[in-house]
C-alpha positions as CSV (number, residue, x, y, z in Angstrom):
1,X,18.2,81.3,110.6
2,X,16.3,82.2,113.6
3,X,17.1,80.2,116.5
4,X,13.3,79.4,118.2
5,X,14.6,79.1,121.6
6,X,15.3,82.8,121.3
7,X,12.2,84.1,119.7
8,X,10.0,82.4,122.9
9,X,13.3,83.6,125.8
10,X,10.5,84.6,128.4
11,X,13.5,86.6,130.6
12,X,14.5,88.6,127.4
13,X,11.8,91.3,126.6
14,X,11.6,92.3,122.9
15,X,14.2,94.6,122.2
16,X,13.9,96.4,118.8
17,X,17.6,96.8,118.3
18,X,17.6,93.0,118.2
19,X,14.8,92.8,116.2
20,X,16.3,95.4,113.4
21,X,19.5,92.8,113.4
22,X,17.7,89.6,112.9
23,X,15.9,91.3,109.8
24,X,19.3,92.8,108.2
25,X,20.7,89.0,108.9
26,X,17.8,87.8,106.8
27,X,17.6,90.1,104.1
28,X,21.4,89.1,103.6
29,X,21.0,85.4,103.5
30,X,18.4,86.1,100.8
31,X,20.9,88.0,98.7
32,X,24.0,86.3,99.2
33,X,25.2,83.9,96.2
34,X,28.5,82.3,95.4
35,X,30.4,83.7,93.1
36,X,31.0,82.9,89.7
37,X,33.4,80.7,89.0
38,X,35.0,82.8,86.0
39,X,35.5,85.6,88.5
40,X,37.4,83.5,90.9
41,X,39.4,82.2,87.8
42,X,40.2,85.9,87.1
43,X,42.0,86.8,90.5
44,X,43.6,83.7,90.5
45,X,45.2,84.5,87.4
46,X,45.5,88.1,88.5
47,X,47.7,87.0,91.6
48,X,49.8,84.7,89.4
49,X,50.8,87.4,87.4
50,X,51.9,89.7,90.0
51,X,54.0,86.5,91.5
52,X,55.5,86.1,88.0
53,X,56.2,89.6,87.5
54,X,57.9,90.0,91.2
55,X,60.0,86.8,90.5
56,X,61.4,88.0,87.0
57,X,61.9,91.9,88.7
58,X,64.0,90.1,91.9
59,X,66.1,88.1,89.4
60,X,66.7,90.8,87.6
61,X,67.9,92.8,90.4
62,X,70.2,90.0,91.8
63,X,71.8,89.3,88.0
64,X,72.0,93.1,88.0
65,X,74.0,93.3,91.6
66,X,76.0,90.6,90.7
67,X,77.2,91.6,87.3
68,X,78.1,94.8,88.8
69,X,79.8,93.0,92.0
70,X,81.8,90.8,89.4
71,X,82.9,93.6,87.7
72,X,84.1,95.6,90.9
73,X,86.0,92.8,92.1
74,X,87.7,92.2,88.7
75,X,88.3,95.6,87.8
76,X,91.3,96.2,90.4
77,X,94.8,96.6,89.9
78,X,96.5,93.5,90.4
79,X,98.6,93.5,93.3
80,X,102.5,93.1,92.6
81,X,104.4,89.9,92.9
82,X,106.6,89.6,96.0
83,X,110.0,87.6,95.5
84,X,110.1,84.2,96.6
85,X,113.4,84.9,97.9
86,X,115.2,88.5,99.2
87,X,118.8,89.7,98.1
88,X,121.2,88.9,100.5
89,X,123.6,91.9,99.7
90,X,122.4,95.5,98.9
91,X,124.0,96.4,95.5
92,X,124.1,100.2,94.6
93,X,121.9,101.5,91.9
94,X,124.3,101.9,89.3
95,X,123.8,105.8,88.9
96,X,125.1,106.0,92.6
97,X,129.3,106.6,93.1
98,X,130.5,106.3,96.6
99,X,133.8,108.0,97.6
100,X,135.8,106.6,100.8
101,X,135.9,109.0,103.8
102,X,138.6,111.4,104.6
103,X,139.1,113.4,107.3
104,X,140.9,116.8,107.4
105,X,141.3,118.2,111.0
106,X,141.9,122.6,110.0
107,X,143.6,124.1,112.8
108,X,142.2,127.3,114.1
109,X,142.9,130.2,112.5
110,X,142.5,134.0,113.0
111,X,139.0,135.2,113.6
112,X,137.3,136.3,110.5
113,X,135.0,139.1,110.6
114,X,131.5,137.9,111.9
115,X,132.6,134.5,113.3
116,X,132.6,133.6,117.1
117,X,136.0,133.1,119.2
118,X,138.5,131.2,117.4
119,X,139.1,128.6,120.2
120,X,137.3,125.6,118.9
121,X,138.3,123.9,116.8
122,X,136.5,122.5,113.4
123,X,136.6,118.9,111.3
124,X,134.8,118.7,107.7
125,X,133.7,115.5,106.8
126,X,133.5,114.6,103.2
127,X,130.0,115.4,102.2
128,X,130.6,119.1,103.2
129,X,129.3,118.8,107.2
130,X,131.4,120.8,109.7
131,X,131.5,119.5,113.1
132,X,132.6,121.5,116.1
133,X,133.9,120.4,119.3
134,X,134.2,122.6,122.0
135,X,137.9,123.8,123.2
């Protein structure tokens, strides 16, 4: 709507590009309707749809992540039992025979062909180890 107190502004001189507005303002007024109600109906039904369709994708995602969490979590080895109470003596296996240690001093003897002076002297321990002590 034209406001009248612009059409007679005596300090504003007619300006065309103002004119050329006013007139595309008017001719929309004149076309401009509401729209039908059936259409409006129709995007609200649209929209409702999508919402529905987002809801039932994101609970399916989250039943899906779940099941497979589940199934991670239950799919491990359980983890062995420890004993509510520890031996208190170490028993051998029973494959395992021990032997009581013996010592045998050798005294030294004459130098064999490739071994060093004969002046230490040597003590075999039973598992087969030969210790040397120096003269």
């Amino acid at each position: 709507m034209l406001d009248p107190q612009d059409a007679q502004d005596p300090q504003d001189p007619q300006d065309p590009l103002r004119e050329m507005f006013r007139q595309a303002a008017a001719a929309g007024q004149a076309r401009a309707r509401a729209v039908p109600v059936a259409r409006i109906a129709e995007r609200a039904r649209r929209a409702h749809r999508r919402r529905v369709a987002l809801a039932a994708g994101a609970a399916c995602v989250l039943l899906a992540g779940g099941g497979v969490t589940a199934a991670a979590l239950l799919s491990d080895a359980p983890t062995p039992v420890v004993p509510a109470v520890s031996p208190s003596v170490d028993l051998p296996s029973p494959g395992e025979t021990t032997a009581p240690p013996s010592s045998t001093t050798t005294e030294p003897g004459p130098p064999t062909p490739g071994s060093t002076t004969g002046g230490s002297s040597a003590t075999t321990t039973p598992p087969g180890r030969v210790t040397t002590s120096p003269p």
